[in-house]
C-alpha positions in Angstrom: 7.0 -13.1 -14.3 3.3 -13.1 -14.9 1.9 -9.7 -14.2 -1.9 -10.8 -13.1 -0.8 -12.2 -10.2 1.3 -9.6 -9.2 0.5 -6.7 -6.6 -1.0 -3.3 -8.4 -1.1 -0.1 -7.5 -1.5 3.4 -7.7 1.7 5.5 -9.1 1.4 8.7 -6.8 5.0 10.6 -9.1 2.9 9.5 -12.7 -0.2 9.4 -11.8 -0.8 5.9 -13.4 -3.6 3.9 -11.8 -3.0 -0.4 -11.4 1.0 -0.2 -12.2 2.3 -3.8 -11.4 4.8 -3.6 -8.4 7.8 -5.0 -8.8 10.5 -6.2 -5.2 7.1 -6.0 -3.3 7.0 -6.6 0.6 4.4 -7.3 2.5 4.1 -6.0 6.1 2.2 -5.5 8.9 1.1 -2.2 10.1 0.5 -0.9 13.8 -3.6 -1.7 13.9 -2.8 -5.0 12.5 -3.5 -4.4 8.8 -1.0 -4.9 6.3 0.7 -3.1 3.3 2.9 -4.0 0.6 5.6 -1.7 -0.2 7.9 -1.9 -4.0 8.8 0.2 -7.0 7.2 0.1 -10.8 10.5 -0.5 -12.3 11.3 3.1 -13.4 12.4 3.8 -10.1 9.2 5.1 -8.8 8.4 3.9 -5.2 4.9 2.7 -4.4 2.9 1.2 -1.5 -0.7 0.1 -1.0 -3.1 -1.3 1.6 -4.1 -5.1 1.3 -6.0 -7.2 3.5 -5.4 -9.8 4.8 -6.5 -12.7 2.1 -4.6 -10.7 -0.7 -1.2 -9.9 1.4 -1.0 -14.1 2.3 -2.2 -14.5 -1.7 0.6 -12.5 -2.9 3.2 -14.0 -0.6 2.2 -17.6 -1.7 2.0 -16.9 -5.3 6.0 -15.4 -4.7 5.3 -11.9 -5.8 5.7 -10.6 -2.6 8.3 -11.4 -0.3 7.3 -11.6 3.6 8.2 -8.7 5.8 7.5 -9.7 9.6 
């Protein structure tokens, strides 16, 4: 899979900064925001805050799977 389009964030258990996510889903908070939730392949879970543009860019692209 190519890892430029794929959702990055920060690794909170390493402490590794834009760590490609890997099984993301995308979902839709309370306020109406949304955040995509995954692992970094070691096991490590992960989440982070998108808006909206990226969350529908990362669905499209089919790194992230829809989640509501």
């Amino acid at each position: 899979m190519d890892t430029s389009k794929m959702i990055k964030a920060y690794c909170l258990k390493t402490k590794e900064k834009n760590v490609p996510m890997q099984d993301a889903v995308v979902t839709k908070t309370a306020k109406g925001g949304y955040m995509a939730t995954g692992h970094d392949g070691k096991g490590n879970k992960m989440a982070a805050i998108l808006n909206e543009a990226k969350a529908m860019q990362a669905i499209a692209d089919g790194v992230a799977k829809k989640g509501f």
